[in-house]
C-alpha positions as CSV (number, residue, x, y, z in Angstrom):
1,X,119.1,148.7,113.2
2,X,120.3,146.9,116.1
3,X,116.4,145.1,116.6
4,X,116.9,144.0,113.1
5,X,120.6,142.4,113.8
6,X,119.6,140.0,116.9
7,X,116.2,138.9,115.2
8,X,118.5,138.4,112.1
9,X,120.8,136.9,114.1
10,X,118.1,134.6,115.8
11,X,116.4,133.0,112.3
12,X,120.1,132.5,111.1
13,X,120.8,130.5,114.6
14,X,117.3,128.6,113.8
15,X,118.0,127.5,110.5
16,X,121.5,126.4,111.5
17,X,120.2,124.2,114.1
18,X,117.4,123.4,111.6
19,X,120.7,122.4,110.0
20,X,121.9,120.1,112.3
21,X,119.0,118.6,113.1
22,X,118.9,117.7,109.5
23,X,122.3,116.3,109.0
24,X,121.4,114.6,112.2
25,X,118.1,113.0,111.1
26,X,120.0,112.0,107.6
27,X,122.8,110.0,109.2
28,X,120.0,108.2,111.1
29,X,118.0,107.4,108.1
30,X,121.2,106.4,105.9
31,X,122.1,104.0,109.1
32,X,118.7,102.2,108.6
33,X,118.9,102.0,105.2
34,X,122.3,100.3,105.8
35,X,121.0,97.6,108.0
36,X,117.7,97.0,106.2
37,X,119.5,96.6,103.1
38,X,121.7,94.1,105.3
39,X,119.3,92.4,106.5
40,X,117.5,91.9,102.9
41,X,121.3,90.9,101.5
42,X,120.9,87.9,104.4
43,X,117.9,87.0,103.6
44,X,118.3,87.2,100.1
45,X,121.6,84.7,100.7
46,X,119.8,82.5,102.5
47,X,116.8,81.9,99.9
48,X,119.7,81.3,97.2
49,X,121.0,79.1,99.7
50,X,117.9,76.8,99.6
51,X,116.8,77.1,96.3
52,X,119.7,76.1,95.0
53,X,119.9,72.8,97.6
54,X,116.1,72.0,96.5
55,X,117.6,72.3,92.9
56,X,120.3,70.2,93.6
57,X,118.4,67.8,95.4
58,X,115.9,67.4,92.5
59,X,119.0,66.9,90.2
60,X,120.3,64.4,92.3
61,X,117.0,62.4,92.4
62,X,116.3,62.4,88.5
63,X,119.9,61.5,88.2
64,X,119.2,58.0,90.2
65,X,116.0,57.2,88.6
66,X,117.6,57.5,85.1
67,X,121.1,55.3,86.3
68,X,118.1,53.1,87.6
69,X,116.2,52.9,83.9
70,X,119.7,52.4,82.3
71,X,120.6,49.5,84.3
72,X,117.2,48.3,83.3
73,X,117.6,48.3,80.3
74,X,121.1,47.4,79.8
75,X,120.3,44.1,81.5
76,X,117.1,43.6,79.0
77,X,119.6,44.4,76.0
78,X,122.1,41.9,77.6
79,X,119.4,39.3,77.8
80,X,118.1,39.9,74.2
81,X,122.1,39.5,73.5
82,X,122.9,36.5,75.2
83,X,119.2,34.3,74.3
84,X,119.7,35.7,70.6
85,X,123.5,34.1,70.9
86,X,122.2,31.1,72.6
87,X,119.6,30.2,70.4
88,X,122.3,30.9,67.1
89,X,124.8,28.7,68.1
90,X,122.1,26.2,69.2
91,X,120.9,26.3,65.7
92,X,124.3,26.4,64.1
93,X,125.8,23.8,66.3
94,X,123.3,22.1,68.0
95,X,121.9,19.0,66.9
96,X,118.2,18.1,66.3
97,X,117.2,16.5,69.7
98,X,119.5,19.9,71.2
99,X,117.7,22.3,69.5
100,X,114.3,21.0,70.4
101,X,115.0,20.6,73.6
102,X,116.0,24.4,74.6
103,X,113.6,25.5,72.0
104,X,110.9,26.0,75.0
105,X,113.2,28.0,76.8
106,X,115.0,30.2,74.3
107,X,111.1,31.0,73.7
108,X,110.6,31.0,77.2
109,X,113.6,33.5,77.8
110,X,113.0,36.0,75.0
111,X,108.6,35.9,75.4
112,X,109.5,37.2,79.3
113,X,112.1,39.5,77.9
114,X,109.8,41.1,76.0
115,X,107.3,41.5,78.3
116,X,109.8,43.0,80.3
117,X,110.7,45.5,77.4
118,X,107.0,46.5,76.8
119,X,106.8,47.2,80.7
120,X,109.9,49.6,80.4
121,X,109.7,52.7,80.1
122,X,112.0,53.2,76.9
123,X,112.6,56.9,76.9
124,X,114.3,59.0,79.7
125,X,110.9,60.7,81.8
126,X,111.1,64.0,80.7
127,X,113.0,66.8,82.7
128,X,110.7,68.6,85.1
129,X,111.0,72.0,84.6
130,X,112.6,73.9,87.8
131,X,111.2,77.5,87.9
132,X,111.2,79.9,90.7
133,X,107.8,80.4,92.0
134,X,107.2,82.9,94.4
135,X,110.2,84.9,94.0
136,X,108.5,87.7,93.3
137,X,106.2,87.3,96.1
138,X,109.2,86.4,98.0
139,X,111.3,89.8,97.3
140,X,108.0,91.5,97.2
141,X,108.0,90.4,101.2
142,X,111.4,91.0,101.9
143,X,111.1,94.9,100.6
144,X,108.1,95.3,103.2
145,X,109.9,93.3,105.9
């Protein structure tokens, strides 16, 4: 009997230093695991980071060229506005040798703002559509990194 205690005793010593080794080896993994999935948090934070300053910076730019068209256009409907007045009062008011003399350039005023008008672009460009390319490919890289 007493061969059979201390080889007993022997495997139960193995498998609780199997044990240990085990717990060991686990808190090692579960550290890694911690700082990968830190790491992948930064880097994740950091992508947000810039997309949403490229986003921004697209908004921003669209946002200036349609101020810029509205401007246009607000000084081609103030044009139309004033001419159009002009040449009513003128017509109203004005006497014969009045009205033919600014004739040429009421006509003048309003042919070159209308050429003006069919240069402008009268609708706002269309919003570019912002998507996220890549993203996959980018988390795809990040999980192998």
């Amino acid at each position: 009997m007493k061969g059979h205690d201390g080889s007993l005793a022997q495997a139960i010593s193995a498998v609780d230093k199997v044990i240990g080794e085990v717990n060991t080896q686990t808190k090692l993994v579960e550290r890694e695991i911690h700082a990968a999935c830190e790491k992948l948090r930064e880097m994740v934070n950091e992508r947000e980071a810039q997309l949403l300053s490229e986003v921004e910076t697209v908004r921003h730019e669209k946002e200036k060229e349609l101020v810029s068209q509205k401007h246009h256009l607000e000084f081609l409907l103030v044009g139309f506005r004033e001419s159009t007045h002009f040449g009513e009062v003128l017509v109203k008011e004005g006497s014969e040798s009045e009205i033919v003399a600014s004739q040429k350039e009421v006509v003048s005023r309003l042919t070159t703002l209308g050429q003006e008008k069919e240069k402008s672009q009268m609708e706002p460009a269309p919003i570019p559509r912002l998507r996220l390319r890549g993203m996959g490919e980018d988390l795809g890289r990040l999980a192998r990194s």
